[in-house]
C-alpha positions in Angstrom: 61.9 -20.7 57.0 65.4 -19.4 57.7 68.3 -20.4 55.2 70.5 -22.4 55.9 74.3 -21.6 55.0 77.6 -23.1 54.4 79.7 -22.5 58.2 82.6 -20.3 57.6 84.8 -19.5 60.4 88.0 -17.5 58.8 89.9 -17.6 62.3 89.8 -21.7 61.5 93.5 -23.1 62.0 95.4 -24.4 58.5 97.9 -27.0 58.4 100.2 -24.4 56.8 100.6 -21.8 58.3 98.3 -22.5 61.5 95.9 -19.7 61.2 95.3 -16.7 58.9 96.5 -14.2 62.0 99.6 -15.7 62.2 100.2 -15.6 58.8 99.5 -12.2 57.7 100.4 -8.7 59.5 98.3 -7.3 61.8 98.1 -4.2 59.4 97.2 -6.0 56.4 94.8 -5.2 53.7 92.9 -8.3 54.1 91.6 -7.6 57.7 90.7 -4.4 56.4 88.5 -5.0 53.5 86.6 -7.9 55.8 85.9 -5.4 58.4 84.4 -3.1 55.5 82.8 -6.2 53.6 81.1 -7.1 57.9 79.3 -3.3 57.6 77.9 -3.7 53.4 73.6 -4.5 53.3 74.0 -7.5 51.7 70.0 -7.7 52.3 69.7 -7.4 48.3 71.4 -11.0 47.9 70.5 -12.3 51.2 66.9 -12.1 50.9 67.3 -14.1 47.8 68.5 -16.8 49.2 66.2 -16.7 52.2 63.3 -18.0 49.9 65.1 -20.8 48.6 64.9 -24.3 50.7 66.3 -26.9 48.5 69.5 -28.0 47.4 72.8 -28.1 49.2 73.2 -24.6 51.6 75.3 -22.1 49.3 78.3 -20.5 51.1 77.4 -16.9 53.2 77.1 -14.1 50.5 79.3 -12.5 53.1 82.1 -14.7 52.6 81.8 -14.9 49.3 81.9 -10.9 48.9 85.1 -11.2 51.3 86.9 -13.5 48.6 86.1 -11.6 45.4 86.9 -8.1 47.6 90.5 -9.7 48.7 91.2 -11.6 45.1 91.7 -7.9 43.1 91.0 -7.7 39.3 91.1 -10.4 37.8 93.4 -10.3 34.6 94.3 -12.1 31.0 
């Protein structure tokens, strides 16, 4: 059986600003490290979840490695 995941649709309008492209450059780092995130095997993580059927559907391991990539170090 195929899992099930959270949707995520990053070109999804905001109330402020209205959408992600509008609010950031077309050069900026962001759209760069999702494009490099989109080309990672992620079959290590994936398949993990591919066995599991119960419980809510987790987010895309895709996504999630998008907001970890974008958030930097993480600091005291």
């Amino acid at each position: 059986m195929a899992q099930t995941y959270r949707s995520s649709v990053p070109e999804q309008d905001f109330l402020l600003p209205p959408s992600l492209r509008v609010w950031l450059p077309e050069d900026h780092l962001a759209y760069f490290v999702s494009d490099l995130v989109d080309q990672l095997d992620l079959s290590a993580i994936t398949t993990v979840y591919e066995e599991e059927d119960h419980g809510y559907p987790p987010y895309h391991p895709v996504m999630l490695t998008k907001v970890l990539a974008d958030a930097g170090p993480i600091s005291n």
